[in-house]
N, C-alpha and C positions, 0 to 999 in steps of 0.2 A: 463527164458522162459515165455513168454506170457501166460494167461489164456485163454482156450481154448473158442470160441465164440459160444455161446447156444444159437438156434434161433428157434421160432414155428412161424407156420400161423394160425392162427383164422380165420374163415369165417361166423361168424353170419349170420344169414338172417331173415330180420324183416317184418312185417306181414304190411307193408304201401309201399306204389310205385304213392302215388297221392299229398304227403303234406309234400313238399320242406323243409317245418321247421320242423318237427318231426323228419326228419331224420337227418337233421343238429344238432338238439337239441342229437339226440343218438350219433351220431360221435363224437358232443362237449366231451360226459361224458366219451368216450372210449379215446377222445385223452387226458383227462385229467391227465391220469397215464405217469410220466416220465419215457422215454426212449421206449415208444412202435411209434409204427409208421401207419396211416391208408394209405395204399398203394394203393388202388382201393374202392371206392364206385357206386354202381349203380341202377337206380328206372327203374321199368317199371309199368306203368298202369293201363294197361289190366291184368297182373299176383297181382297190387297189393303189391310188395315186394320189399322191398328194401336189396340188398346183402353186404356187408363191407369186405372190407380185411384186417387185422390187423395182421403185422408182431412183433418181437422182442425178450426179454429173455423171459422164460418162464413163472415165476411168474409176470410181468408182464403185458404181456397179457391176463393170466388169470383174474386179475385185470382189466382191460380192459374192459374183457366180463361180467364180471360182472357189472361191471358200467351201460355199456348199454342196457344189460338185464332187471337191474335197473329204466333205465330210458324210457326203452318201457314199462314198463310193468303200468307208470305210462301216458303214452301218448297215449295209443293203446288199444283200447275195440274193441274186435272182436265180439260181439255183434250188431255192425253194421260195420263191416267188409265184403266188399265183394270183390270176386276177382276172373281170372281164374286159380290159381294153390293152390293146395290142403295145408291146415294149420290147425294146432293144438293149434299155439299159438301167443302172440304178439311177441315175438322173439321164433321164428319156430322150429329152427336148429343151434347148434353151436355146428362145427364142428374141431379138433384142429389135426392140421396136420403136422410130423417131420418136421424141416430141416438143417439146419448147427447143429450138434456137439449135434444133439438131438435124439434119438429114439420113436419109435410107443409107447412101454411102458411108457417111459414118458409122450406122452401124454396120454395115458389113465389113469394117475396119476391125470396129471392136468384133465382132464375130468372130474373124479371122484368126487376129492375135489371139485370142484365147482359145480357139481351138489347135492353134499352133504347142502355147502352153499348157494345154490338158494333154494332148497328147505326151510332151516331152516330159512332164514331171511326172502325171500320173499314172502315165503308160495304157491308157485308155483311149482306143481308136475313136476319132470323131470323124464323123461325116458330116457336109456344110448342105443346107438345103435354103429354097425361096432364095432372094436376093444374094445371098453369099455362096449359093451353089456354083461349084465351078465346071458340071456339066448337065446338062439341059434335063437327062434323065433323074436329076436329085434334087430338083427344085419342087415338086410334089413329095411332102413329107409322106405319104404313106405310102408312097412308091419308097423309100429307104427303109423302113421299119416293118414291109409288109408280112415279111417271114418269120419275124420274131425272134429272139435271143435263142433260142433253142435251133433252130433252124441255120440262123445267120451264124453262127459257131460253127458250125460245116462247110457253109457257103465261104464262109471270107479265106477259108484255106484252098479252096480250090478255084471261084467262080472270079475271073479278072473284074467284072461286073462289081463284085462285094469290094473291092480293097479299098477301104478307108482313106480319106484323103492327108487325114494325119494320124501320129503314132504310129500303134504297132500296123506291121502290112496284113500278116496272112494271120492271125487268131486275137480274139477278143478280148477284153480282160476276163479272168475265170470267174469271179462275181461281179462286178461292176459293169460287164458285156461291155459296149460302146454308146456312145453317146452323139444326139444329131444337134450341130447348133448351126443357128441363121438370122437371117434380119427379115422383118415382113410389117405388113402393116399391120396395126391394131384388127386382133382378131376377136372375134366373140365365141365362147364357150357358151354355149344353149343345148339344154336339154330339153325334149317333151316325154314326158311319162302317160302312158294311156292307159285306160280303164281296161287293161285285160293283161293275162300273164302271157298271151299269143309272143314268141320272141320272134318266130317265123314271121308275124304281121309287121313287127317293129324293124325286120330285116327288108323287108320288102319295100316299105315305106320309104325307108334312108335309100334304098337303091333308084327309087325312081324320082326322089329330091335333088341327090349328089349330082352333080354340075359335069363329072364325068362320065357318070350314066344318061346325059343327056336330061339332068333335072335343072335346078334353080341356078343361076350364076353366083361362084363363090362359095356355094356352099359343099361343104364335105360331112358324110353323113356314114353313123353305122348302127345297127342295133342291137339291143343288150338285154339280157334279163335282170332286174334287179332283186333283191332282197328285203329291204327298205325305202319305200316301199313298196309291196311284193305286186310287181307288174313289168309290163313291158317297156322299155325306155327307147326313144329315137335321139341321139346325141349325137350335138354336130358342132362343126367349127365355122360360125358365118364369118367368111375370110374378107367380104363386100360389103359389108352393112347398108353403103350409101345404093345399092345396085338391088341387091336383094335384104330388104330389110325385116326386124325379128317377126313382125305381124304379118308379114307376106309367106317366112314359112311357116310358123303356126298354121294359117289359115290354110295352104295345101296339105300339110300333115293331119288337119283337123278332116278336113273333105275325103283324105284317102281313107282314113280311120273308119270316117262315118257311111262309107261305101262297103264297107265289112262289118257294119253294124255297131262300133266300137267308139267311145265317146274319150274323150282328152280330163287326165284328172287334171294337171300340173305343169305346167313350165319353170323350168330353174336356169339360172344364169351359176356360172363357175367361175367364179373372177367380176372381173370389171369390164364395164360398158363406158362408151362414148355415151356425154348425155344425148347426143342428137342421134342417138340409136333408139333412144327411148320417148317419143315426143310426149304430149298429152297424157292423152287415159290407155295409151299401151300397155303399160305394165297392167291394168286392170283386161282390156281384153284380152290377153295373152294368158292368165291363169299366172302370171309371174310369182311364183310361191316366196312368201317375207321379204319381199323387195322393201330395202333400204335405203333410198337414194344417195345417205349422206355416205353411205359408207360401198357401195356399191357401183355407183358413178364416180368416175379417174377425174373429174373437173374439180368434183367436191371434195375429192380424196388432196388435193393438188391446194 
């Protein structure tokens, strides 16, 4: 009988979206480990970030993210980092998520152990959040990153609240800041861009979707001005697909819009989707902008 096939995703997200070679340079280090696979990479701008999709065995990929942990963390001072979406670190968020022949505790294994090992070689504070959180208050990621790198560099020397669960205790690395990693489910990156530069409306919108503010289940929501194109953005993270799924919040985002007079140019996905995130003619109602299926759905990717 064949050995059964053990597969995770990794979604790093690294604190650059402006300089083509840094990020190539990270990918380089990530695809350096035999048998992992980088399945999706993408920059944007105006956010500043660049996101990576790294499938394969487990140890592996852990290897993987470590690399390129490794090698943001020598390429990326967030000291003159600017951007619209809120960061902690030069590699932000690494994220490890089941899939073939693996479970959630397994990755919060891997989580673990590499956060153990980021802290001790690279001397970069991690904090563990979702499944591998080891207190109730750090399992909502934006409860950990709320304050931002410039903030949290104050915070972590005084507030008992800030002290990283590994590495250093009381100060951050001085470019690299800290980094948060954890296990969760497949999450979706979904943007909606709307026909107006309003950023005020596009803030308003995420507050009354976000799942905290008493909006949509699973979803986490903020808004942003972009550049490219030059409008209002609602970007969110649908952590539930099966609960609250892509066309359910379009269509509230679309109805709060159209309450303020304001019509929907675009929807973008950031990464990969489950196909059954996307059934039928979804991608066509939603405004899904260049959807690719073969290259954009993790089944077809796989």
């Amino acid at each position: 009988m064949s050995e059964l096939k053990r597969l995770v995703e990794c979604v790093p997200n690294f604190s650059e979206g402006r300089r083509p070679e840094v990020v190539d340079a990270i990918v380089a280090a990530i695809q350096s480990v035999a048998g992992v696979r980088v399945v999706d990479r993408s920059m944007d701008a105006s956010h500043n970030r660049a996101v990576v999709t790294v499938v394969g065995a487990p140890e592996g990929v852990a290897e993987a993210a470590f690399r390129g942990i490794q090698q943001a963390s020598q390429l990326i001072d967030l000291r003159s980092h600017q951007g619209e979406h809120p960061r902690i670190g030069a590699t932000d968020v690494v994220p490890f998520i089941p899939l073939e022949g693996t479970t959630m505790d397994d990755c919060v294994r891997l989580a673990h152990a590499l956060g153990a090992r980021v802290g001790r070689e690279l001397h970069i504070p991690v904090y563990y959040y979702e499944s591998a959180a080891k207190t109730p208050a750090r399992k909502n990621l934006p409860d950990v990153r709320n304050i931002g790198f410039e903030a949290l560099s104050t915070a972590v020397a005084t507030d008992p609240a800030r002290t990283p669960d590994e590495g250093p205790r009381n100060a951050l690395h001085p470019s690299a800041g800290a980094t948060v990693i954890g296990a969760r489910k497949f999450l979706i990156a979904f943007n909606v861009n709307l026909k107006s530069e309003d950023v005020a409306l596009a803030k308003e919108i995420a507050k009354k979707i976000r799942e905290k503010d008493g909006g949509l289940k699973g979803i986490k929501a903020m808004g942003f001005g972009l550049d490219d194109p030059k409008c209002a953005q609602v970007s969110m993270n649908v952590c539930d697909f099966e609960s609250t799924g892509l066309e359910r919040v379009y269509t509230e985002i679309e109805r709060l819009a159209a309450e303020k007079g304001v019509g929907i140019l675009e929807s973008e996905l950031v990464g990969l989707a489950p196909r059954a995130s996307l059934p039928g003619e979804t991608a066509k109602r939603i405004q899904l902008r260049g959807f690719q299926p073969h290259l954009q759905l993790i089944e077809e990717l796989l």
